[in-house]
N, C-alpha and C positions, 0 to 999 in steps of 0.2 A: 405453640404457646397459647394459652387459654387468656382470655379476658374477662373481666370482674362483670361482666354485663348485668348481673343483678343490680350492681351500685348506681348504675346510671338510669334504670328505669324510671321516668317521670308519674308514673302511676303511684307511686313510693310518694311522690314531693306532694305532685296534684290531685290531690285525692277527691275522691265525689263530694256534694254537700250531704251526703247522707251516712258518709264512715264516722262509726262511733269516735272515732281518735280525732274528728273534726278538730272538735271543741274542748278547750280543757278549762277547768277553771284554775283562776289564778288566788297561787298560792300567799298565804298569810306573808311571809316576809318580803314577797316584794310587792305586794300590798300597803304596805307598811312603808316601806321605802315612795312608796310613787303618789299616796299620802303625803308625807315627809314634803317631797319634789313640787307638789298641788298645794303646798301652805297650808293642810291640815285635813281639808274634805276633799270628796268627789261629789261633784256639782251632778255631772252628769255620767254616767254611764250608758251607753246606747247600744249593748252588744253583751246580752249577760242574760242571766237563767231567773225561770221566775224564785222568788223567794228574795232577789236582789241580793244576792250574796257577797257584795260587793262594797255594797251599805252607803251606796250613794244615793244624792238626796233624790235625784228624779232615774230614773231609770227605761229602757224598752229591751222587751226579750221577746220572742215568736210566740204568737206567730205575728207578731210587727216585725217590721223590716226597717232597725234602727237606723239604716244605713240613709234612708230617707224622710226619717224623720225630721223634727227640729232640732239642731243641734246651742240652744240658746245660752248653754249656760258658759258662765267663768271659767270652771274646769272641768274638763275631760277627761276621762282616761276610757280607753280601746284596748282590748283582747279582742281582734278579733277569730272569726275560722281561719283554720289554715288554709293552704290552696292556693290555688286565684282566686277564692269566696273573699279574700283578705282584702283585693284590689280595689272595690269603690270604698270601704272604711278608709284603706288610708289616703283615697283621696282627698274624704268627709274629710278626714285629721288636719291636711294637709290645708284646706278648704277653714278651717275652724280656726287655725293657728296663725292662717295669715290674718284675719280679720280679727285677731287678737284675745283670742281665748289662748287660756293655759291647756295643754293639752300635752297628755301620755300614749303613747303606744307601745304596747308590748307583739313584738313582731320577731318572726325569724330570722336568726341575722345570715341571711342570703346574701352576701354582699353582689352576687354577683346576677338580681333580678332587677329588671328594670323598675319594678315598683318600690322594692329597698333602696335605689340611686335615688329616686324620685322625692321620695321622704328625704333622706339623707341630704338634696341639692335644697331644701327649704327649712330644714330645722335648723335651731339654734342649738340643742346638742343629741350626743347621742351617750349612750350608755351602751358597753357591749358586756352581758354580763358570764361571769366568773361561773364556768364547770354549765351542767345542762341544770335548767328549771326541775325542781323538783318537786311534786304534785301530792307529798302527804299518802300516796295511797301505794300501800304494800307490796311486793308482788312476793310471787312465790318463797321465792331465795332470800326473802325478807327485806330484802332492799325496798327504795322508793321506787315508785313508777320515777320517770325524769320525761322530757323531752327528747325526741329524738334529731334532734338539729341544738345550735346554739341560738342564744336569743337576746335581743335587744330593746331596749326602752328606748324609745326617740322623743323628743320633749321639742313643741314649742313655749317659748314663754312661760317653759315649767322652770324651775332651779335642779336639776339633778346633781347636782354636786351633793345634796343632801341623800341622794341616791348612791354616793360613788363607794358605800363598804358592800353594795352588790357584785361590781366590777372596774371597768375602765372606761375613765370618763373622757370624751373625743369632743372637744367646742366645734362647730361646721361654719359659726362666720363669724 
């Protein structure tokens, strides 16, 4: 009997900071949603491409390392890399939210890494959302590019209930 051993390779999950599929950018509707969740704007974005496509009011993209920047504002919200590049963001998140900023993260829902427990043991909710992220950009077969994992919104001090026609909404205290 054979085993799936492709499925389990970590090279798959943990990918370099240099693979093009790092980074994605986040798409319009749940944008919109996590808008909705932040009471209308994004304060800050600290993790996002130049042009600000995000449309938040202050922003840092590389080569700044938003991750140790100021994180000063009201609201947040976080895409960051996939990987372990994701680990000191959502630290920052985790770092922002207790000290009372509203703050989004969109993150893989790994339930089973120690840095998705880590969020999850300090947020006030989570969002787990509904089918894979979908990214706007074509592929061949004319489908959408998606994610290749499922993926989660983690909120402090956000309201995602205004989030919840993306998926299912989980309160954590």
């Amino acid at each position: 009997m054979r085993s799936a051993s492709h499925r389990f390779r970590n090279e798959l999950r943990y990918r370099t900071d240099l693979d093009e599929g790092q980074a994605q950018l986040t798409p319009g509707y749940v944008l919109d949603a996590v808008r909705a969740a932040l009471g209308g704007t994004i304060g800050l974005d600290p993790c996002t491409e130049p042009g600000n496509p995000v449309k938040a009011e202050r922003f840092y993209c590389p080569p700044a390392d938003g991750a140790c920047e100021p994180w000063d504002a009201d609201t947040i919200y976080v895409n960051p890399p996939y990987s372990r590049a994701r680990e000191p963001w959502v630290r920052r998140c985790i770092q922002a939210g207790l000290a009372g900023s509203k703050v989004v993260l969109l993150i893989p829902a790994a339930t089973d890494t120690r840095i998705f427990q880590d969020a999850l043991s300090t947020a006030d909710q989570v969002l787990l959302i509904r089918g894979r992220v979908k990214f706007g950009i074509p592929r061949d077969n004319g489908r959408q590019a998606a994610a290749s994992h499922p993926s989660a919104l983690i909120g402090w001090n956000a309201d995602l209930e205004q989030a919840k026609p993306l998926g299912y909404l989980l309160r954590t205290r």
